[in-house]
N, C-alpha and C positions, 0 to 999 in steps of 0.2 A: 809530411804527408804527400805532397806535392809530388816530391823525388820518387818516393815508391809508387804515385799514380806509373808516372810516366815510364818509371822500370816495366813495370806491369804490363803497359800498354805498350813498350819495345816489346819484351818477352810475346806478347800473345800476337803482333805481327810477325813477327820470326819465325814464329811456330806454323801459322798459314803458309807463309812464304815457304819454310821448309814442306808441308804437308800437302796443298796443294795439287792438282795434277797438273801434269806438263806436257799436251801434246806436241808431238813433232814431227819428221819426215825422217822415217827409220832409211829409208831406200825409195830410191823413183828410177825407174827407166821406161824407154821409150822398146815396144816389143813387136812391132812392126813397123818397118819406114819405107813403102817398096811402091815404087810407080805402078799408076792403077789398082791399088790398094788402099784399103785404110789405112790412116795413120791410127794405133794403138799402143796404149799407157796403162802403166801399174805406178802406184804409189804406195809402200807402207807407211802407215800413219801411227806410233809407236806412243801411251801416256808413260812418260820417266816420273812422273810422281808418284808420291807414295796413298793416296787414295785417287779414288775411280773420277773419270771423267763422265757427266751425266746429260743425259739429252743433245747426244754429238749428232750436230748434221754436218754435211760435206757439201761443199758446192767444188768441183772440179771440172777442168778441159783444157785443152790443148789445140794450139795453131801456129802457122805459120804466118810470118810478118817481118819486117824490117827492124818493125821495131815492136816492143807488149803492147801499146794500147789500139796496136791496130790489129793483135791479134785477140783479143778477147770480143765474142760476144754480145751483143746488148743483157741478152736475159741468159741464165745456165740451170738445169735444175737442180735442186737439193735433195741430197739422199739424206734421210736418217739413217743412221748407225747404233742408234740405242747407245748401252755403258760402256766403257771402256777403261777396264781395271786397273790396277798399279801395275807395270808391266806389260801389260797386252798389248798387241797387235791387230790392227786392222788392214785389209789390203782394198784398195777403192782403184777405178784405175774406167776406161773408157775409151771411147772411139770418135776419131774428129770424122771429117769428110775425106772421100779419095785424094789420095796424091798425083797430081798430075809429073807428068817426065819434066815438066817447067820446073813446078814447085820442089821435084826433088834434086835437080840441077843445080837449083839455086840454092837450096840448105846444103848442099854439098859444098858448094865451091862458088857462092855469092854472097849478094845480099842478105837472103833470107836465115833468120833463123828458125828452131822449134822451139817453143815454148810450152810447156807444161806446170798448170797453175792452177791454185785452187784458194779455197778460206773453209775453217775448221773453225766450227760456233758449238762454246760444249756451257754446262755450267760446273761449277767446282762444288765439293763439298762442302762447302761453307756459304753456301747458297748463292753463287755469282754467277749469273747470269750471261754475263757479257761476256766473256773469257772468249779467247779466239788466238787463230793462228793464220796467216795470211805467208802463203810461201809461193816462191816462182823460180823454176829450172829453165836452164836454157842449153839449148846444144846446137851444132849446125851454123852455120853463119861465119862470123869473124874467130869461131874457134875451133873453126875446120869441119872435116865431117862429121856426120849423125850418129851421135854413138848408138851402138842397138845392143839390148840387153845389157847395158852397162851401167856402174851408178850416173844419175846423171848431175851436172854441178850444177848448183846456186847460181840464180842470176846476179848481176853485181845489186841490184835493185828490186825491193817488194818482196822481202822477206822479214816479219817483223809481229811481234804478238801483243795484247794488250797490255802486258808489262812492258813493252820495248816501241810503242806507237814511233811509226815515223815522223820526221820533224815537220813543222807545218809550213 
């Protein structure tokens, strides 16, 4: 009796784990990088699961820094986004402050990098709550120049979801 609990109770994780929704980062570029201008960001936000992601908010933004934690923020606001079906696509995306000829000298061909980042807070069909995506791009800096209009890559660090919590 025992052995069939526990069948039972693999079987019916498995099944969440398969069913689940899965957000994640379909495409992100940077769509304006031009001195005296805004700096300007798009991000698709894509669920690969097979039901809806429900009550998704978005907290995203984008800056320049040496290094991430000196480019984020104290506070960011939260969009809601409402459902987001098996499948679907959302595109979020936003504007930092002007670039100065400094700051864009130096994402070019310094210290500085761009960063673009965010956290995706949804809850799952199976009533969770907490579900979440915390992702971070980086371009500019030690990997040459800005790309624009281009996908942009993964930072080596802060890309990681409630199934995958960073280490502590």
């Amino acid at each position: 009796a025992k052995a069939t609990e526990a069948s039972v109770d693999t079987m019916e994780a498995t099944a969440r784990r398969q069913l689940k929704a899965y957000v994640f980062v379909e495409f992100a570029s940077i769509t304006n990088f031009s001195a005296g201008q805004a700096l300007k960001f798009t991000v698709k936000l894509k669920n690969y699961g097979q039901t809806p992601a429900y009550k998704v908010r978005v907290v995203i933004g984008a800056g320049m820094a040496p290094s991430f934690p000196a480019a984020v923020p104290a506070t960011m606001p939260e969009h809601p986004a409402g459902a987001l079906g098996p499948g679907a696509a959302i595109d979020v995306g936003g504007e930092s402050g002007q670039v100065s000829q400094q700051q864009w000298q130096s994402c070019n061909n310094g210290p500085l990098s761009v960063f673009v980042y965010g956290r995706v807070v949804f809850q799952d069909a199976f009533g969770n709550t907490n579900r979440y995506l915390n992702f971070r791009l980086q371009t500019g800096g030690a990997q040459g120049t800005v790309l624009i209009n281009t996908p942009l890559p993964s930072s080596p660090q802060g890309n990681y979801t409630d199934d995958d919590p960073p280490d502590a």
